[in-house]
CHARMM internal coordinates of N, CA and C (Angstrom, degrees):
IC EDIT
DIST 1 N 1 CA 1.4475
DIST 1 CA 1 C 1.5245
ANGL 1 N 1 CA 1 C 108.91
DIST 1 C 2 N 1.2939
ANGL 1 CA 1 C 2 N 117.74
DIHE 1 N 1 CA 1 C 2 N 144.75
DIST 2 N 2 CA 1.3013
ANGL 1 C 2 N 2 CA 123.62
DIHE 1 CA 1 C 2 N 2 CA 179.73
DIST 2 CA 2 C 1.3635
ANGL 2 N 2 CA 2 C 111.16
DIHE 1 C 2 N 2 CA 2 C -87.79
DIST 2 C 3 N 1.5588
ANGL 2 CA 2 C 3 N 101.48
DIHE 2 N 2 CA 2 C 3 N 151.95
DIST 3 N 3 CA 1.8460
ANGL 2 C 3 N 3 CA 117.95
DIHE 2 CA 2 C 3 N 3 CA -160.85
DIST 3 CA 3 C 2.1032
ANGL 3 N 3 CA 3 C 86.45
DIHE 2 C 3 N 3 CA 3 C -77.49
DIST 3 C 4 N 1.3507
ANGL 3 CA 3 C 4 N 98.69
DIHE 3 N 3 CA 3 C 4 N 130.74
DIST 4 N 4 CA 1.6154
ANGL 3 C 4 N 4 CA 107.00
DIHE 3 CA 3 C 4 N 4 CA 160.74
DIST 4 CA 4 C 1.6289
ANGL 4 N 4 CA 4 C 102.64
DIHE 3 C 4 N 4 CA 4 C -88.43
DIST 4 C 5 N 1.0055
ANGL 4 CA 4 C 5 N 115.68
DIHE 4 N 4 CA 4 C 5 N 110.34
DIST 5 N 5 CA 2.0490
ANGL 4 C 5 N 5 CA 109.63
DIHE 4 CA 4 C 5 N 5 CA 156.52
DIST 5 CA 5 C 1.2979
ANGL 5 N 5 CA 5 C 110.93
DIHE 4 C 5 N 5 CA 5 C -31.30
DIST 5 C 6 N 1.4635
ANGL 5 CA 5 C 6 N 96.28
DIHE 5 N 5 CA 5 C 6 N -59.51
DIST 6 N 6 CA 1.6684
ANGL 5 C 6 N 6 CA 115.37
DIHE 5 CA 5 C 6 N 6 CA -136.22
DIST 6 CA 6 C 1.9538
ANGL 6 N 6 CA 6 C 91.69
DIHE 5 C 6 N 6 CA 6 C -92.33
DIST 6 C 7 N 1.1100
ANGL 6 CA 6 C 7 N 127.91
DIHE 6 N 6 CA 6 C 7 N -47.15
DIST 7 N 7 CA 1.4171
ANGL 6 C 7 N 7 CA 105.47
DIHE 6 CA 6 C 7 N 7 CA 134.75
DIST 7 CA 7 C 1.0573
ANGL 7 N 7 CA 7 C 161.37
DIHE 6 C 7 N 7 CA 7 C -0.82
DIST 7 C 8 N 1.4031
ANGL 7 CA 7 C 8 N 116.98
DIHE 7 N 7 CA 7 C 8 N -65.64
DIST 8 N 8 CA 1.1433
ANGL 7 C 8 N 8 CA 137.20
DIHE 7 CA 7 C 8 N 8 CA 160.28
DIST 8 CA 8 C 1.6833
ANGL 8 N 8 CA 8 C 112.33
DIHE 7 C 8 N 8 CA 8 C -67.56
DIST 8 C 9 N 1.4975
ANGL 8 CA 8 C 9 N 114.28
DIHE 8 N 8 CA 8 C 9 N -54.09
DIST 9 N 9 CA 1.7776
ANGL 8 C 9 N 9 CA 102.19
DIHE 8 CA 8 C 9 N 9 CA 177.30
DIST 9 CA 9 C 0.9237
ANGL 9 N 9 CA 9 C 112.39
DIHE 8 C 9 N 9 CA 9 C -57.32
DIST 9 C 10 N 1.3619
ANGL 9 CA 9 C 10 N 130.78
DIHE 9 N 9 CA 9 C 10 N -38.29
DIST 10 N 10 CA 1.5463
ANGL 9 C 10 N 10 CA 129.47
DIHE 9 CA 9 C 10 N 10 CA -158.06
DIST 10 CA 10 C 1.4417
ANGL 10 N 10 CA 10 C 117.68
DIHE 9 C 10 N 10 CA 10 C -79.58
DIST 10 C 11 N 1.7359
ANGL 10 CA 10 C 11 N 109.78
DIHE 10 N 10 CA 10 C 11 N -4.96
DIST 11 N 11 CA 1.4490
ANGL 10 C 11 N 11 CA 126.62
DIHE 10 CA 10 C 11 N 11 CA -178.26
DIST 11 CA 11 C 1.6971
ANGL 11 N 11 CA 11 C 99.63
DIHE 10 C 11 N 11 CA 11 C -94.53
DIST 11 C 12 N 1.2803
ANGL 11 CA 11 C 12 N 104.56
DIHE 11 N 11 CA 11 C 12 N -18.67
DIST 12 N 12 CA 1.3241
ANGL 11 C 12 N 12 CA 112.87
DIHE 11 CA 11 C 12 N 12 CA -159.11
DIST 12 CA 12 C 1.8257
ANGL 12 N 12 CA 12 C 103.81
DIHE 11 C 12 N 12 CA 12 C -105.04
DIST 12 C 13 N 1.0925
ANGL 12 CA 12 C 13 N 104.86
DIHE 12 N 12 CA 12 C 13 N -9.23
DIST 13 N 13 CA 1.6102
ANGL 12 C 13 N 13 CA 112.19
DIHE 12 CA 12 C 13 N 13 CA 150.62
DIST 13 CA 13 C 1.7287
ANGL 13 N 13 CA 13 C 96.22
DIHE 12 C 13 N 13 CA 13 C 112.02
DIST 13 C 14 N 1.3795
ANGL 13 CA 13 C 14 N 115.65
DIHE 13 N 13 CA 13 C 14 N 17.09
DIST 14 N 14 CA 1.2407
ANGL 13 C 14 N 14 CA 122.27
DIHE 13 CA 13 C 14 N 14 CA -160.07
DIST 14 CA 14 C 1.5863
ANGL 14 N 14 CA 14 C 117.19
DIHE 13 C 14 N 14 CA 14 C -85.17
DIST 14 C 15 N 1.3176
ANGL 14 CA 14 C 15 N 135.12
DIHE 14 N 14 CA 14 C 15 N 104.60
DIST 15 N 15 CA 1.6004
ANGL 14 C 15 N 15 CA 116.43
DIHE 14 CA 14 C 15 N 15 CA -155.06
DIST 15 CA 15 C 1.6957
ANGL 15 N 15 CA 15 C 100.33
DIHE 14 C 15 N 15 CA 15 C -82.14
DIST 15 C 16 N 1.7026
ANGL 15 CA 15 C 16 N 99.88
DIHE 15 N 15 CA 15 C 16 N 89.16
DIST 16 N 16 CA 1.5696
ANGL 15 C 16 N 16 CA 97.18
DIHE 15 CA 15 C 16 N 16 CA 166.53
DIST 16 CA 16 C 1.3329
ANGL 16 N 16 CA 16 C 118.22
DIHE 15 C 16 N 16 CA 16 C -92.90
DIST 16 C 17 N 1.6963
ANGL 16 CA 16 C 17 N 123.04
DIHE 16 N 16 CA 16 C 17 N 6.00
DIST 17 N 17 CA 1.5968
ANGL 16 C 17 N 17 CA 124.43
DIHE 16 CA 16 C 17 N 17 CA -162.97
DIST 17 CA 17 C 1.3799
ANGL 17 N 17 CA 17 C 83.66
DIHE 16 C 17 N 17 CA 17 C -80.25
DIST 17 C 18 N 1.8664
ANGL 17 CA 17 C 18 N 137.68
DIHE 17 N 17 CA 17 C 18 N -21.12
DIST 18 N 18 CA 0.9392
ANGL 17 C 18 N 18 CA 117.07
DIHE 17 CA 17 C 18 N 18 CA -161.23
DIST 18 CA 18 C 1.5649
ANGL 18 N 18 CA 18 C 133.95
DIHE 17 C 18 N 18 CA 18 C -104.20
DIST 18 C 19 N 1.6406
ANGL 18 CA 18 C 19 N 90.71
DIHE 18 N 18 CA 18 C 19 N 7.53
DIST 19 N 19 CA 1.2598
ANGL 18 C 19 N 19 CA 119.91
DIHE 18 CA 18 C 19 N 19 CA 172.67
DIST 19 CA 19 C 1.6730
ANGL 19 N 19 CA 19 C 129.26
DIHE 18 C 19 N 19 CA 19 C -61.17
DIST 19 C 20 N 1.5104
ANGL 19 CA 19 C 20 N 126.08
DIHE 19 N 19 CA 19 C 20 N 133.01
DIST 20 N 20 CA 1.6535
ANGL 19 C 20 N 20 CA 102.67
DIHE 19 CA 19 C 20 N 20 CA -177.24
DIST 20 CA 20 C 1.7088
ANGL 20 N 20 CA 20 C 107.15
DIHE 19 C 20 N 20 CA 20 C -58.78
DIST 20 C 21 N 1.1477
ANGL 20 CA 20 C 21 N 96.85
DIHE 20 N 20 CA 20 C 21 N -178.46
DIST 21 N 21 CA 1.6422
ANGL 20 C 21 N 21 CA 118.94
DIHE 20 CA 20 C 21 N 21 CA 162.78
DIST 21 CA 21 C 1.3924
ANGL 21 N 21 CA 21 C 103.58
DIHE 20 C 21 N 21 CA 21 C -43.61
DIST 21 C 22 N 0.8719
ANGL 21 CA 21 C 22 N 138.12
DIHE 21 N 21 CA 21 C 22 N -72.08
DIST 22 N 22 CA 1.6293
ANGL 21 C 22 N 22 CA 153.61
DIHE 21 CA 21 C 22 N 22 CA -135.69
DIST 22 CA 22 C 1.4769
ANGL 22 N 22 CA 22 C 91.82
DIHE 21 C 22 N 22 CA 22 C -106.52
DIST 22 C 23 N 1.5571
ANGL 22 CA 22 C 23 N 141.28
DIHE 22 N 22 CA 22 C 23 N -4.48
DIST 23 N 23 CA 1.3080
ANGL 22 C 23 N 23 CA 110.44
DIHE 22 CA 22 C 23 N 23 CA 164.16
DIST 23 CA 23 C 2.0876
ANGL 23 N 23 CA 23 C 97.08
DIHE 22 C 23 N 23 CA 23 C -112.82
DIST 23 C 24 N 1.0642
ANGL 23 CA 23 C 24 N 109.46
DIHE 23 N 23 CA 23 C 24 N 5.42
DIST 24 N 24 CA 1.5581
ANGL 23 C 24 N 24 CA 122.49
DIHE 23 CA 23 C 24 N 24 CA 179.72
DIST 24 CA 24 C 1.5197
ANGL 24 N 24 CA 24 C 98.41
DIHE 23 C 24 N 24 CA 24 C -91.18
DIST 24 C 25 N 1.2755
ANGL 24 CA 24 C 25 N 129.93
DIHE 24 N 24 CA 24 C 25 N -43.95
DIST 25 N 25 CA 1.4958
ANGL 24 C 25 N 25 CA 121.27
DIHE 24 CA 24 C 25 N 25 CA 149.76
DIST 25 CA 25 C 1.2164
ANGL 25 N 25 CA 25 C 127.58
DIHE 24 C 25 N 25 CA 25 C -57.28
DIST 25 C 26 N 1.1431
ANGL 25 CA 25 C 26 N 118.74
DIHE 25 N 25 CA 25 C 26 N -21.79
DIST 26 N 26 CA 1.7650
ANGL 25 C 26 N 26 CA 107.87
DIHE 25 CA 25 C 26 N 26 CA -177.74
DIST 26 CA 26 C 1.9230
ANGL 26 N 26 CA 26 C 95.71
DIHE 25 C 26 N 26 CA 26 C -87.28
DIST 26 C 27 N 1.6391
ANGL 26 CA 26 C 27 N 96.22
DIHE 26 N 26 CA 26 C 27 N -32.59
DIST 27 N 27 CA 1.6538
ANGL 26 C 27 N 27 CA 81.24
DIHE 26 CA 26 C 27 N 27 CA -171.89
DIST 27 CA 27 C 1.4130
ANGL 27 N 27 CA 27 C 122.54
DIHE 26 C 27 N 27 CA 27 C -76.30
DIST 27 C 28 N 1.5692
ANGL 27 CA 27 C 28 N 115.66
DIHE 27 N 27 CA 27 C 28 N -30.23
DIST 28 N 28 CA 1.0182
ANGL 27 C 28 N 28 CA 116.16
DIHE 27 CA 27 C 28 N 28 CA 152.80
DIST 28 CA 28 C 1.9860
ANGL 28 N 28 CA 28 C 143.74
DIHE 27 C 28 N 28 CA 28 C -36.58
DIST 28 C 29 N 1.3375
ANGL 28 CA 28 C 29 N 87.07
DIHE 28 N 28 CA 28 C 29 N -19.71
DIST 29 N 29 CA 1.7171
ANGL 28 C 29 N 29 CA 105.17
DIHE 28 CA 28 C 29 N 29 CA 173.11
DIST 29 CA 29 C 1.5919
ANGL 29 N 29 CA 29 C 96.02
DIHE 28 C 29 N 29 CA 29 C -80.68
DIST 29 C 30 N 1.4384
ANGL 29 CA 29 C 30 N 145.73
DIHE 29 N 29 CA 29 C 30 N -50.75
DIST 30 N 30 CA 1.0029
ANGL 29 C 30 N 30 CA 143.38
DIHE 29 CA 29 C 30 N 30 CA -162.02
DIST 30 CA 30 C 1.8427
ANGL 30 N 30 CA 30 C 108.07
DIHE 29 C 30 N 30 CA 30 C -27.90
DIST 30 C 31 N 0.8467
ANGL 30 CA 30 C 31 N 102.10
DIHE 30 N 30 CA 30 C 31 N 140.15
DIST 31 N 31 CA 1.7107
ANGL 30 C 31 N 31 CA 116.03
DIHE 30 CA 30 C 31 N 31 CA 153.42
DIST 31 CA 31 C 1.3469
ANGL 31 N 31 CA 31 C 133.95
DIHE 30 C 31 N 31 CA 31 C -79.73
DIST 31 C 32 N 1.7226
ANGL 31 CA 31 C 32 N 134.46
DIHE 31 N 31 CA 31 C 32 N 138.07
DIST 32 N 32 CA 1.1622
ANGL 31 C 32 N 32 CA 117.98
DIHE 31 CA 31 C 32 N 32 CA 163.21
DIST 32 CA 32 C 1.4452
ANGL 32 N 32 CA 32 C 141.60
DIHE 31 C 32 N 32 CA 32 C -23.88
DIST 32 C 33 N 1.0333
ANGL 32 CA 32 C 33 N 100.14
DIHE 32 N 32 CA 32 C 33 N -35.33
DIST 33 N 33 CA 1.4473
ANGL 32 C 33 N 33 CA 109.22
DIHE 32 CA 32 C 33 N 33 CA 168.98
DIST 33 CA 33 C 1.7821
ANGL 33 N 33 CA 33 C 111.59
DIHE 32 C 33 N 33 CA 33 C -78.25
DIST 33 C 34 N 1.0212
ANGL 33 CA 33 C 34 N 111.51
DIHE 33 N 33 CA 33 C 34 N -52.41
DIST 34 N 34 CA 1.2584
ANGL 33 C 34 N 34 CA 114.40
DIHE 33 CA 33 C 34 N 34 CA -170.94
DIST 34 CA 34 C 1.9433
ANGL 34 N 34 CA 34 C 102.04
DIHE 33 C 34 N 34 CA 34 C -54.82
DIST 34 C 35 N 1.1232
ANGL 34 CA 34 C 35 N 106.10
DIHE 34 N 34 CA 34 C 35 N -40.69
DIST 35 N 35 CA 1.4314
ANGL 34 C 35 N 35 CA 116.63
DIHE 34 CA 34 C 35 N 35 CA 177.15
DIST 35 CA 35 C 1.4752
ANGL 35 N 35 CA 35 C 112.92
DIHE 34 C 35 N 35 CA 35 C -45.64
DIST 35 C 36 N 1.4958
ANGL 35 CA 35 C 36 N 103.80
DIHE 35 N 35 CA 35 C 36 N -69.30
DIST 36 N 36 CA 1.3680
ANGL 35 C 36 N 36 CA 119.94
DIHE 35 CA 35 C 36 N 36 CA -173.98
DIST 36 CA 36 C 1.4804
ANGL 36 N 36 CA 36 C 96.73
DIHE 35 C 36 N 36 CA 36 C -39.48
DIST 36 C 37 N 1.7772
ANGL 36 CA 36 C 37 N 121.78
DIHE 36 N 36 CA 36 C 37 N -65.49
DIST 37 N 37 CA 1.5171
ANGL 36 C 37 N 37 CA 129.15
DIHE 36 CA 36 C 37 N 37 CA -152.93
DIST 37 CA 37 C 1.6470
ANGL 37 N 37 CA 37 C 98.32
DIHE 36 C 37 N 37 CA 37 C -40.36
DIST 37 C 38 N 1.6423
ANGL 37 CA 37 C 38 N 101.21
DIHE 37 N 37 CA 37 C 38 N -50.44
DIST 38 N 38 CA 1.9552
ANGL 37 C 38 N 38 CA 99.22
DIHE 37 CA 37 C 38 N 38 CA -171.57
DIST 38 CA 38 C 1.3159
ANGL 38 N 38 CA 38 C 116.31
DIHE 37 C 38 N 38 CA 38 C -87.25
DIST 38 C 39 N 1.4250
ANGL 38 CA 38 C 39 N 116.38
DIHE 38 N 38 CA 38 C 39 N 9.91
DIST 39 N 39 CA 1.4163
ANGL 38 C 39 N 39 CA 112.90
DIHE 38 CA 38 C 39 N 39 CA 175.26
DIST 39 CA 39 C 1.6438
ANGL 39 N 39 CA 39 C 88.98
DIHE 38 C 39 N 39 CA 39 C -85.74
DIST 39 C 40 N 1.7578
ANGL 39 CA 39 C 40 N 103.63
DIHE 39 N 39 CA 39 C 40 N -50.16
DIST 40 N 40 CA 1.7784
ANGL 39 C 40 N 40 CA 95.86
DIHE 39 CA 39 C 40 N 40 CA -172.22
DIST 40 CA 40 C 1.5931
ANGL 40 N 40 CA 40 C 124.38
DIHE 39 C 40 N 40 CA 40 C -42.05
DIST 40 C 41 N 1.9528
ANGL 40 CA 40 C 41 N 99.64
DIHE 40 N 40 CA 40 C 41 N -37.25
DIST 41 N 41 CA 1.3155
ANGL 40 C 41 N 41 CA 109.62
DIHE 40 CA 40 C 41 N 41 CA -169.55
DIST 41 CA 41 C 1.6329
ANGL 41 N 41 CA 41 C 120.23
DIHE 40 C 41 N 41 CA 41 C -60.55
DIST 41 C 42 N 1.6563
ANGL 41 CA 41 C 42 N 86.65
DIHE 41 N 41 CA 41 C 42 N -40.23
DIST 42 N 42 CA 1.7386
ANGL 41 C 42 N 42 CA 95.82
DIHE 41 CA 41 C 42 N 42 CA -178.91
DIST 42 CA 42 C 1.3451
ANGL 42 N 42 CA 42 C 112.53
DIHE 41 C 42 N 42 CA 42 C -73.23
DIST 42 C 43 N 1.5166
ANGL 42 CA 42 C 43 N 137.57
DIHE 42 N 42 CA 42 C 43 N -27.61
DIST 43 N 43 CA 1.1373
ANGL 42 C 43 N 43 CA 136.11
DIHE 42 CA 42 C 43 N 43 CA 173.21
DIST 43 CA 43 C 1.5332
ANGL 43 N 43 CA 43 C 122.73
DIHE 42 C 43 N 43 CA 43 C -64.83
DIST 43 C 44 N 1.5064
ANGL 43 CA 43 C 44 N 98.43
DIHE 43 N 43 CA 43 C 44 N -26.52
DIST 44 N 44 CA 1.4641
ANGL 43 C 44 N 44 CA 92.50
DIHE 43 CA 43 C 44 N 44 CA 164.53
DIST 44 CA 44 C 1.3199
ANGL 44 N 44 CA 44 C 137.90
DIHE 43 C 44 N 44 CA 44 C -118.64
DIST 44 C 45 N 1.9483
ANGL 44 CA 44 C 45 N 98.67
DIHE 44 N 44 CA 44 C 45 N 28.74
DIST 45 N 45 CA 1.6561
ANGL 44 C 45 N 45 CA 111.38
DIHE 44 CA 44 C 45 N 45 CA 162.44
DIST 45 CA 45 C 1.3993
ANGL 45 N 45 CA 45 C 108.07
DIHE 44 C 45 N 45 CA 45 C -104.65
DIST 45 C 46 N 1.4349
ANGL 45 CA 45 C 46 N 87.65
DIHE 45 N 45 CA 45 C 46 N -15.31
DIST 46 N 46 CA 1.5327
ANGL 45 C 46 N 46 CA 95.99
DIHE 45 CA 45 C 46 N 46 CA 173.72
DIST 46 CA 46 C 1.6346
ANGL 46 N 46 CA 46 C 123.56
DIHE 45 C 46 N 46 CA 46 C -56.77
DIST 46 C 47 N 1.5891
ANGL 46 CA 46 C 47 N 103.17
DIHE 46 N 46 CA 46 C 47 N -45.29
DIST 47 N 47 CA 1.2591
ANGL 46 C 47 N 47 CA 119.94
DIHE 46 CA 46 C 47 N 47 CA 166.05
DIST 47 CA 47 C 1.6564
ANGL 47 N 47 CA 47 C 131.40
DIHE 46 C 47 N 47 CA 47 C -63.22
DIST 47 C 48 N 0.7887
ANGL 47 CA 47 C 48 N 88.59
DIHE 47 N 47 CA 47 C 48 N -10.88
DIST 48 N 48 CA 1.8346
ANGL 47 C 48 N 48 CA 115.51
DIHE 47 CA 47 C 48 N 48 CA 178.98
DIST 48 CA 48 C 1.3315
ANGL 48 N 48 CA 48 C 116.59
DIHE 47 C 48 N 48 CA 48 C -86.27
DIST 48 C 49 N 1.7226
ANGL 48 CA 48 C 49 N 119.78
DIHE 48 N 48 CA 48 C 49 N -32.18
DIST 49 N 49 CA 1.0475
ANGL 48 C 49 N 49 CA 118.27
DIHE 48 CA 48 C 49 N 49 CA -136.32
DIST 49 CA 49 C 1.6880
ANGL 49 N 49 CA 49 C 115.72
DIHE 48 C 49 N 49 CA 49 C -106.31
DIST 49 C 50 N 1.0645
ANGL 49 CA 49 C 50 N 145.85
DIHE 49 N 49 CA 49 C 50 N 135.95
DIST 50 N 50 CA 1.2841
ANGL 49 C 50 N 50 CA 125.76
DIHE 49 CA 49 C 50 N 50 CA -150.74
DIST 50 CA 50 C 1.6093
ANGL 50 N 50 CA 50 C 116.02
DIHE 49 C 50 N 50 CA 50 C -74.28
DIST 50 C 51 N 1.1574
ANGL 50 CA 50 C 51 N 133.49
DIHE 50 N 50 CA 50 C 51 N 154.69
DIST 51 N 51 CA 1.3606
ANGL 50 C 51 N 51 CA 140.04
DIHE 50 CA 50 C 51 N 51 CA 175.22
DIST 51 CA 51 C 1.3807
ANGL 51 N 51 CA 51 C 110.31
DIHE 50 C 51 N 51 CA 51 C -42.05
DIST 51 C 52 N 1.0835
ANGL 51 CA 51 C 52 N 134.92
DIHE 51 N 51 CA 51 C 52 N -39.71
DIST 52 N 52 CA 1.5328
ANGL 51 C 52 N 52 CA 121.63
DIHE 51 CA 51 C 52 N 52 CA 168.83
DIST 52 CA 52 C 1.2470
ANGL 52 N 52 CA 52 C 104.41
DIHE 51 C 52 N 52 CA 52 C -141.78
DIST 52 C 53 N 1.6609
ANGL 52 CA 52 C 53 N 101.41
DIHE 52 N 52 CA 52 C 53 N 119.86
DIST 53 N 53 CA 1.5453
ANGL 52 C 53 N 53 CA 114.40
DIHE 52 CA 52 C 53 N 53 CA 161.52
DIST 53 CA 53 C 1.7491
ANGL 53 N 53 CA 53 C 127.72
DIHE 52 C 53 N 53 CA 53 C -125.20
DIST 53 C 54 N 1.6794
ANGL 53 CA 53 C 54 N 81.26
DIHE 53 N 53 CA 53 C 54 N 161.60
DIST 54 N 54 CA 2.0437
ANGL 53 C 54 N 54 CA 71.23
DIHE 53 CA 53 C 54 N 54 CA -173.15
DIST 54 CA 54 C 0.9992
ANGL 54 N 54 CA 54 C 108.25
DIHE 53 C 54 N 54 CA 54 C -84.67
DIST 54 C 55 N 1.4189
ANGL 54 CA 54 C 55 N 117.83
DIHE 54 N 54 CA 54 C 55 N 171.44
DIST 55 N 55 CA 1.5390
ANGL 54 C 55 N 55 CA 134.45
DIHE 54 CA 54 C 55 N 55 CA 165.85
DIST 55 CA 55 C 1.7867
ANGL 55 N 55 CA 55 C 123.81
DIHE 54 C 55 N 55 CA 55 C -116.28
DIST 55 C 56 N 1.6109
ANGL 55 CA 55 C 56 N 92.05
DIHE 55 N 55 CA 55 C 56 N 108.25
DIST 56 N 56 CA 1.7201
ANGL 55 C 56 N 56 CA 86.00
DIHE 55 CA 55 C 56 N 56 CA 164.31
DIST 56 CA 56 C 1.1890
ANGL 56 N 56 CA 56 C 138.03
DIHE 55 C 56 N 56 CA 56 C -64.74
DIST 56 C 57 N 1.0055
ANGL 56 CA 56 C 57 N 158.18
DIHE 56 N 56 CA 56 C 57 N 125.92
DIST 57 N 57 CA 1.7762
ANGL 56 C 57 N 57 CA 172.03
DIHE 56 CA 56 C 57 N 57 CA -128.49
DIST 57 CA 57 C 0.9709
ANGL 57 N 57 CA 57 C 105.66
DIHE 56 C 57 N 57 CA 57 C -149.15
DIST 57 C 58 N 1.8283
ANGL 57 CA 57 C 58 N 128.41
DIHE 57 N 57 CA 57 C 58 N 126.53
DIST 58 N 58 CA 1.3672
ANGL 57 C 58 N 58 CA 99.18
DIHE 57 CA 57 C 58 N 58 CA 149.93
DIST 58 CA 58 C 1.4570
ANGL 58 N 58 CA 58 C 108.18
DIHE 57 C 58 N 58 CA 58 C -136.71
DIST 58 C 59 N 0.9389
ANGL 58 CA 58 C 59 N 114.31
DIHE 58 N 58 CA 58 C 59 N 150.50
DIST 59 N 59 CA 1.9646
ANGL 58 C 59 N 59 CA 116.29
DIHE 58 CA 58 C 59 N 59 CA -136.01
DIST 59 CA 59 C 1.9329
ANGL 59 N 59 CA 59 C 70.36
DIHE 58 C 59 N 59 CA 59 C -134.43
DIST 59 C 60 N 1.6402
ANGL 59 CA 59 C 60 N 95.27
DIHE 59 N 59 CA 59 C 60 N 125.57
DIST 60 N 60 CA 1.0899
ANGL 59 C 60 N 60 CA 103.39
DIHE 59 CA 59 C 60 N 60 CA 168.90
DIST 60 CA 60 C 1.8258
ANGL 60 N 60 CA 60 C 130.05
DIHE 59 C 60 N 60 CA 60 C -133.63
END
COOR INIT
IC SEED 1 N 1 CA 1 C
IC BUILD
């Protein structure tokens, strides 16, 4: 079976639903490895990060 990118971030808590077309294709090219690197990255801003934060949106 073939590796999903976008799969994999989105298990990994990663908000790719909110990505355009054209950056959901580039992420989708990523590699296992490449995956892992930003799963590592987010896990450890994650850890950093304060108990409640906001989120910018921009709804167009």
């Amino acid at each position: 079976m073939a590796f999903d990118a976008l799969a994999a971030l989105r298990a990994s808590g990663h908000w790719v639903d909110l990505l355009t077309a054209e950056q959901k294709e580039v992420m989708q090219q990523l590699t296992e490895d490449e995956v892992d690197v930003l799963n590592r990255i987010k896990r450890r801003l994650d850890e950093v990060a304060p108990d409640v934060q906001g989120q910018e949106v921009k709804v167009m």
